[in-house]
MARZASE-293935 format. One line per field, with one value per residue (C-alpha): residue number from 1; residue in three letters; z, x, y. Coordinates in nm, 2 decimals. Each point is the difference from the previous one (the first is absolute). Example, Ala and Ser with C-alpha at 12.3 -4.5 7.8 and 13.67 -1.06 7.14 Angstrom:
<rs>
pos	(1	2)
code	(ALA	SER)
c3	(0.78	-0.07)
c1	(1.23	0.14)
c2	(-0.45	0.34)
</rs>
This chain:
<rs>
pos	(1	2	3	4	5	6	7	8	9	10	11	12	13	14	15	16	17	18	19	20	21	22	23	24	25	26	27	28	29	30	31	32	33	34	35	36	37	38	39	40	41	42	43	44	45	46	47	48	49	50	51	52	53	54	55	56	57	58	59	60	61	62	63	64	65	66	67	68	69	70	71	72	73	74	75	76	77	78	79	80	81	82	83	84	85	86	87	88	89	90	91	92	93	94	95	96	97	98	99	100	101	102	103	104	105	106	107	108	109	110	111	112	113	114	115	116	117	118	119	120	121	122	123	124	125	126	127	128	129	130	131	132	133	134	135	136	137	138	139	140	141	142	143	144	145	146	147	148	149	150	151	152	153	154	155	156	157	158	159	160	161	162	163	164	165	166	167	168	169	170	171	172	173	174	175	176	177	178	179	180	181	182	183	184	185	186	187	188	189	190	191	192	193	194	195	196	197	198	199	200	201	202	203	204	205	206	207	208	209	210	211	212	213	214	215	216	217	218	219	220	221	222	223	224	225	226	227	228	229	230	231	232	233	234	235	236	237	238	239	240	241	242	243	244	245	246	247	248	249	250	251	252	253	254	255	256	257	258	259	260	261	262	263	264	265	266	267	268	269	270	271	272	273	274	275	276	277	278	279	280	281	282	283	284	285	286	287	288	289	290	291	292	293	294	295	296	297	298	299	300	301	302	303	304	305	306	307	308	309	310	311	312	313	314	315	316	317	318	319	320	321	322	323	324	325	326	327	328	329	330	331	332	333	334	335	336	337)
code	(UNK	UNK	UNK	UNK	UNK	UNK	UNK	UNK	UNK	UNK	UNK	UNK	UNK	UNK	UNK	UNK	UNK	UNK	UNK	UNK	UNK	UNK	UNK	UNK	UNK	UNK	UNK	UNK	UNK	UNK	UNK	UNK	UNK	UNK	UNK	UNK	UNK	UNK	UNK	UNK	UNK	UNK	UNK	UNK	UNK	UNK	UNK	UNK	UNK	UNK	UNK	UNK	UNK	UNK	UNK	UNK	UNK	UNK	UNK	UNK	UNK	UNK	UNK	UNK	UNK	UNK	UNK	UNK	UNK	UNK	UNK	UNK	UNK	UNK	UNK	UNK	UNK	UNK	UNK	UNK	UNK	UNK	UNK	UNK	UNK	UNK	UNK	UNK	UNK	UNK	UNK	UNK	UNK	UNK	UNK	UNK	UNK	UNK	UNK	UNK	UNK	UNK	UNK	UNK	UNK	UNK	UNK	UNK	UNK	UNK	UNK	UNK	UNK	UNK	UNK	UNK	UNK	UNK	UNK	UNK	UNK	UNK	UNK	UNK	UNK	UNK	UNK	UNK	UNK	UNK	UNK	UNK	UNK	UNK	UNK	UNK	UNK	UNK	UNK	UNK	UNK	UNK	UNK	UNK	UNK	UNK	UNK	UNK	UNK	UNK	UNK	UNK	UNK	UNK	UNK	UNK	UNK	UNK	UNK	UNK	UNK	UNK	UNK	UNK	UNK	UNK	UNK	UNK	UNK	UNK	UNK	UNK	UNK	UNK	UNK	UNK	UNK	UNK	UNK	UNK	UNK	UNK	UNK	UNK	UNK	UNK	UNK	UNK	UNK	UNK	UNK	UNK	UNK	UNK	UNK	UNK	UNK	UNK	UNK	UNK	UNK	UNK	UNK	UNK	UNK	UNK	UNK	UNK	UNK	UNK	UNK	UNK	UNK	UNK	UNK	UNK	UNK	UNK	UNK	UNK	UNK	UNK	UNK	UNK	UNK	UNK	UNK	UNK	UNK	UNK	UNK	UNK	UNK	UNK	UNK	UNK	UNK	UNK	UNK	UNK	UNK	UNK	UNK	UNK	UNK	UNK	UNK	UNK	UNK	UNK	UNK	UNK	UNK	UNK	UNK	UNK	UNK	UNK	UNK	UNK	UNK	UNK	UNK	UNK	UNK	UNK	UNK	UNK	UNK	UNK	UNK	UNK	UNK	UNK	UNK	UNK	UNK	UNK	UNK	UNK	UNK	UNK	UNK	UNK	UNK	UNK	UNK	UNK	UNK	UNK	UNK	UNK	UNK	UNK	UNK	UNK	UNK	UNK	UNK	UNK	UNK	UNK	UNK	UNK	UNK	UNK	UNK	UNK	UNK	UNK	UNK	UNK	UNK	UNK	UNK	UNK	UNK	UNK	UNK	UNK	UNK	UNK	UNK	UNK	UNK	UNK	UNK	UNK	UNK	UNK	UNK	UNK	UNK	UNK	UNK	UNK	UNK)
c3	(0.00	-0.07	0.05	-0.20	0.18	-0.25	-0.08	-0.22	0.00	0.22	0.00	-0.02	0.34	0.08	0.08	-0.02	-0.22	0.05	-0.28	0.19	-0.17	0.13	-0.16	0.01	-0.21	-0.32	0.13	0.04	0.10	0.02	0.21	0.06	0.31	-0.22	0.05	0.09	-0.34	-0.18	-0.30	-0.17	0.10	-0.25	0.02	-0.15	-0.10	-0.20	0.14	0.06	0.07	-0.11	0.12	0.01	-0.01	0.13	0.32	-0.18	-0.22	0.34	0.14	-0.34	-0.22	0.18	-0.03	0.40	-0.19	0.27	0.32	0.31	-0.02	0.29	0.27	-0.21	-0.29	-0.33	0.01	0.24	-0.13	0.04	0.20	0.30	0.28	0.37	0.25	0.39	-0.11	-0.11	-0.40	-0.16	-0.32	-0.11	-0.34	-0.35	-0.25	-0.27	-0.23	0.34	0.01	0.20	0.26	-0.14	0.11	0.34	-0.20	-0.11	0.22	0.07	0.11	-0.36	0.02	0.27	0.14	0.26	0.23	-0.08	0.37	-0.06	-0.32	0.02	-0.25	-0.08	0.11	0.07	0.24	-0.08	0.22	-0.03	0.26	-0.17	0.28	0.11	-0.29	-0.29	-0.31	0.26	0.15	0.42	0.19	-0.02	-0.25	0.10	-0.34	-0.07	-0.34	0.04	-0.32	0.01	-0.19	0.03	-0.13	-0.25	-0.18	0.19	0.04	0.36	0.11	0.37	0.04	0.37	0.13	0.33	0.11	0.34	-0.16	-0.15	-0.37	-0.35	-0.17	-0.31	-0.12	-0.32	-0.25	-0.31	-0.23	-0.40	-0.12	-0.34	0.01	-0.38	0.01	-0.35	-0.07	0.15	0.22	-0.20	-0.06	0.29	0.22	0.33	0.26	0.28	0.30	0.00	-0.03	0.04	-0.08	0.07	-0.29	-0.06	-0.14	-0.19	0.24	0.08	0.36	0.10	-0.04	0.31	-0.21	0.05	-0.30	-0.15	-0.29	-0.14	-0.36	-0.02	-0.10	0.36	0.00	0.09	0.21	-0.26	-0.18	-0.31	-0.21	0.14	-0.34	-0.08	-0.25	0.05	-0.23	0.17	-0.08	0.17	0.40	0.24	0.30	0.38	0.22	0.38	-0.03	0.33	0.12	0.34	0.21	0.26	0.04	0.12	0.25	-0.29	-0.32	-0.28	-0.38	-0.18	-0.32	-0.29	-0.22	-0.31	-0.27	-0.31	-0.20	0.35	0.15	0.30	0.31	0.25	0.26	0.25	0.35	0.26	0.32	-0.19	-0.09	-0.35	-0.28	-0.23	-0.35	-0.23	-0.32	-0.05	-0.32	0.08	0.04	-0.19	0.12	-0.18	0.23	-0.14	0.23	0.13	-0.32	-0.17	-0.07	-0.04	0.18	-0.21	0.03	0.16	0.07	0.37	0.17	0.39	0.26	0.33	0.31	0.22	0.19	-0.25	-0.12	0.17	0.29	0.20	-0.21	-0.05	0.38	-0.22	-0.13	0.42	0.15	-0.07	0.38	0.21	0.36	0.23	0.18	-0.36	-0.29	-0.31	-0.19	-0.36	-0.11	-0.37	-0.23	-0.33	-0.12	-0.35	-0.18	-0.32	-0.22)
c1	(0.00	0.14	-0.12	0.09	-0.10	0.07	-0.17	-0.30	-0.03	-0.14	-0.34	-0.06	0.02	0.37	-0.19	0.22	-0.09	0.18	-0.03	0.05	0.08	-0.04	0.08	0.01	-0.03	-0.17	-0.16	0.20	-0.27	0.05	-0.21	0.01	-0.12	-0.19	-0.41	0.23	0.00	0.15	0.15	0.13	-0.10	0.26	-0.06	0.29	0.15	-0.36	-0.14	-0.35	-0.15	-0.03	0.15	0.24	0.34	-0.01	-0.17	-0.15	-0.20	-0.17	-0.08	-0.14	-0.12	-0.03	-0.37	0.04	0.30	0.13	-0.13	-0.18	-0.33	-0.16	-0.13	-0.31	0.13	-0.30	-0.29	-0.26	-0.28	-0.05	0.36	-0.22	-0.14	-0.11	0.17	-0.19	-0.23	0.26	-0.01	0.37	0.07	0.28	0.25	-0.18	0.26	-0.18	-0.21	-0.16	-0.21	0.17	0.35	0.22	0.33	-0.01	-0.02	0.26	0.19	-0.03	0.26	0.10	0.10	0.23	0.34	0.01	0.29	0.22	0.01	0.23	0.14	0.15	0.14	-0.34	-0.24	-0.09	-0.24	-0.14	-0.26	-0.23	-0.14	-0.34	-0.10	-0.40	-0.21	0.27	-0.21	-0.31	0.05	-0.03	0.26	0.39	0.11	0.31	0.02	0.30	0.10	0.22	0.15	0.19	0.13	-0.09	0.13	0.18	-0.29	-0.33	-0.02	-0.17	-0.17	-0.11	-0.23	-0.07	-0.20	-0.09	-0.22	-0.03	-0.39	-0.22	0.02	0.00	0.31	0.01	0.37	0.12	0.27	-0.03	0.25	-0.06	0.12	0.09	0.18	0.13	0.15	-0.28	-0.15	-0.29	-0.17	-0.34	0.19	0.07	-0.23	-0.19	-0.16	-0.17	-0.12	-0.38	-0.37	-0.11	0.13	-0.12	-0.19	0.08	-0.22	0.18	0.22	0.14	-0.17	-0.17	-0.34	-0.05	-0.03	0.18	-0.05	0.07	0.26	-0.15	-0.09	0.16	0.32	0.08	0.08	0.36	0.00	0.17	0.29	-0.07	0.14	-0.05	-0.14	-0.35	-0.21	-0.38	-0.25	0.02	0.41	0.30	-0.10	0.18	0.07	0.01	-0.20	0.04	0.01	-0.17	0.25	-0.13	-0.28	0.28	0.34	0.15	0.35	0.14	0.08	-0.22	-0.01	-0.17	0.19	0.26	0.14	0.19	0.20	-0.01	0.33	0.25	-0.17	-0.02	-0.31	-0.08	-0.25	-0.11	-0.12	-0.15	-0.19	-0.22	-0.37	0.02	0.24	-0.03	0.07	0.14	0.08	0.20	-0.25	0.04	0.37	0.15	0.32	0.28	0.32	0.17	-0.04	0.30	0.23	-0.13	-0.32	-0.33	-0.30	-0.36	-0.33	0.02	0.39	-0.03	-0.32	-0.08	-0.08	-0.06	-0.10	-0.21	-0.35	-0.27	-0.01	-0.28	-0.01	-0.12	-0.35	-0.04	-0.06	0.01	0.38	0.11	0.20	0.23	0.04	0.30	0.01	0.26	0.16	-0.08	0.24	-0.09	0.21	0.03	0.20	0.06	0.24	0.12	0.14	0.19	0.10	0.06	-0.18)
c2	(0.00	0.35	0.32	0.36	0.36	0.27	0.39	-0.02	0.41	0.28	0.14	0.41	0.03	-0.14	-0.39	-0.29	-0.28	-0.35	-0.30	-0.26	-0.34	-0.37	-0.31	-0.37	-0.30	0.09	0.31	0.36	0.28	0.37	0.22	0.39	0.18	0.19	-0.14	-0.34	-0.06	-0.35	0.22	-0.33	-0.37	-0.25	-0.38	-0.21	0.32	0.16	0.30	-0.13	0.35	0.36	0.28	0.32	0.04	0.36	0.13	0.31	-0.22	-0.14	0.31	0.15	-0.31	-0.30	-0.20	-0.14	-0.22	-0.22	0.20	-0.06	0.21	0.04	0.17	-0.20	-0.19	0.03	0.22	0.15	0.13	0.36	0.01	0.03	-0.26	-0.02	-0.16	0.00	0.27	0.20	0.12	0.02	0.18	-0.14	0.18	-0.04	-0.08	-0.19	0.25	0.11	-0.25	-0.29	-0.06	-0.22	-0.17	0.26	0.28	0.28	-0.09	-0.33	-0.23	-0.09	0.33	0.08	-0.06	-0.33	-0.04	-0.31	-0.17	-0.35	-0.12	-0.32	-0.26	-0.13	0.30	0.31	0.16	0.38	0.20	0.29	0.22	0.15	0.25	0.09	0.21	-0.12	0.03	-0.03	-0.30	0.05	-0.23	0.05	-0.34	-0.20	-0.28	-0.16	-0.23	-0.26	-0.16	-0.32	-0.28	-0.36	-0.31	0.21	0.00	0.21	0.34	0.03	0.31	0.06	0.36	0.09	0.27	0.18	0.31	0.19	0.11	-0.21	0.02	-0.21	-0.18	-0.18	-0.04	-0.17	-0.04	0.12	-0.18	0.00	-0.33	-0.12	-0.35	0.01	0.35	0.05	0.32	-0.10	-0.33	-0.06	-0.38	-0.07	-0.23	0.03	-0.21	0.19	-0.24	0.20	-0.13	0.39	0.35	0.32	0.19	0.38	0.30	0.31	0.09	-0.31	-0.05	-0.34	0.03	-0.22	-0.34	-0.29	-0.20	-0.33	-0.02	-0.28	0.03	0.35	0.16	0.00	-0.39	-0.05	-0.28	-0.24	0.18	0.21	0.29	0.37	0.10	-0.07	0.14	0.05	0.09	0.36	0.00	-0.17	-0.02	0.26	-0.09	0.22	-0.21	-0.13	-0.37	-0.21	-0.23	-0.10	0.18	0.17	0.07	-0.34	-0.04	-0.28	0.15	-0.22	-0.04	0.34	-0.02	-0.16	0.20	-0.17	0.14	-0.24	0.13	-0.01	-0.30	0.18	-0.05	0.20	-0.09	0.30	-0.13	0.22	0.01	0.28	-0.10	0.24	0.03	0.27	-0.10	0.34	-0.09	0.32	0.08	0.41	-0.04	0.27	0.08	0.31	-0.06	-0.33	-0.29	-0.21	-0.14	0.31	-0.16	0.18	-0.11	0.05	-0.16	-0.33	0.02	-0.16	-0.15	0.08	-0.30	0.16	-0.19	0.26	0.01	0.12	0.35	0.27	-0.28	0.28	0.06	-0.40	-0.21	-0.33	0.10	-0.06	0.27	0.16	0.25	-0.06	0.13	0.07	-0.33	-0.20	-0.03	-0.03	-0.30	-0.11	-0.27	-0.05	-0.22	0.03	-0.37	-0.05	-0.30	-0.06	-0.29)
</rs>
């Protein structure tokens, strides 16, 4: 195991940000304080993910590529709920119309502090103090990324409060396991009876439906592209994995890449997986290798609890109150076939 700590840049206001680099066995991962971002994931020596080579082009063009959003991962409608009678208004950074990723300034979006780096993994933290972006409660998360077996990527997200509050963290990585100019051909298998219908602005309408007999239906491995008699299917939708969060991360998805060979199975103690397909990617700063990153480039699997959880009782909770920790578990596993 080996481990690299070098400058990735400074932000306008004199801020420090590390890239931090971890390998072992077939995996190396780099990782910058900035949002806690994986800024390249390479498996046998492939960068599997997209990403910048420059820290400006994170602060000014980056789609959430590779962060940690949070304080509340997705979308809540309106950017406003209630929490023991008390009405929050939290930033509107989508059109006006909805919250998404924790707003403006979400955690994608700022600086963490690099705790431990060892040989293997690292361990970053954020403090997100009371009334940040309208959320009540001072936030304590950390993000813990380590390698396993020389061939999983584990991430560990922890979170505290000293008010009660909402927290939905998750990582936002863009994969593309063939390093093509987009992922349409590669295939998917997502472990989910039900997802969670949207209306025009991307918010759950409440539904939990069955994916039988729709273009929802990846429980046995298929390609991403489908065409419809409406057009080829897009996909941004909050798969149902298991009814709560569990303490035992499970099987929410398998990701394959037909010209490398290359698997990679996501498990998570998360009950939802959002599944981007990265069809409004449209990126102008080149990507990592120079490359460019248009429509479809990299495809999002992000193990959360269900977006606008605070609207929908069914979706579970998602408040955390002080003497509780919020906890997600999540694995990426490669192999090659």
């Amino acid at each position: 195991m080996t481990v690299r700590r070098t400058s990735f840049g400074k932000l306008s206001d004199g801020s420090a940000i590390e890239e931090i680099v971890i390998a072992g066995g077939d995996l190396e991962v780099s990782i910058i304080s900035w949002g806690a971002v994986i800024r390249d994931l390479r498996y046998r020596g492939e960068t599997r993910v997209l990403g910048f080579g420059r820290l400006e082009d994170y602060v000014s063009a980056s789609p959430y590529f590779g962060c940690i959003a949070g304080r509340y991962a997705n979308r809540i409608a309106d950017g406003r709920f209630t929490l023991d009678g008390k009405t929050y208004q939290l930033d509107l950074n989508e059109g006006g119309r909805t919250h998404l990723h924790g707003g403006t300034k979400g955690f994608a979006k700022l600086p963490w502090q690099v705790v431990d780096a060892t040989g293997d993994s690292v361990l970053l933290r954020l403090v997100s103090p009371d009334g940040d972006q309208g959320y009540p409660g001072e936030v304590t998360a950390t993000c813990r990324y380590r390698i396993e077996n020389g061939e999983t990527l584990s991430l560990t997200l922890e979170a505290t409060t000293d008010s009660p509050t909402i927290v939905n963290l998750a990582a936002h990585s863009y994969f593309n396991l063939d390093g093509t100019p987009d992922t349409l051909s590669h295939e998917l298998e997502i472990a989910a009876d039900h997802y969670t219908p949207v209306d025009d602005r991307l918010i759950p309408t409440g539904e939990l439906r069955s994916v039988a007999g729709t273009p929802f239906d990846f429980r046995k491995p298929r390609k991403v592209y489908l065409e419809t008699k409406d057009g080829r299917q897009a996909y941004d939708h909050n798969f149902v994995i298991a009814p709560t969060a569990g303490a035992t991360p499970r099987h929410g998805a398998t990701l394959i890449g037909p010209k490398s060979r290359t698997r990679m199975e996501v498990l998570s103690t998360e009950p939802g997986l959002q599944f981007y397909d990265g069809a409004k990617l449209a990126v102008n700063p080149p990507g990592l290798s120079g490359r460019r990153y248009g429509a479809n480039a990299g495809l999002c699997l992000e193990p959360q609890r269900f977006p606008d959880t605070p609207h929908h009782p069914q979706f579970g909770s998602a408040v955390l109150r002080p003497g509780e920790t919020y906890r997600q578990v999540t694995r990426y596993r490669f192999s090659t076939f």
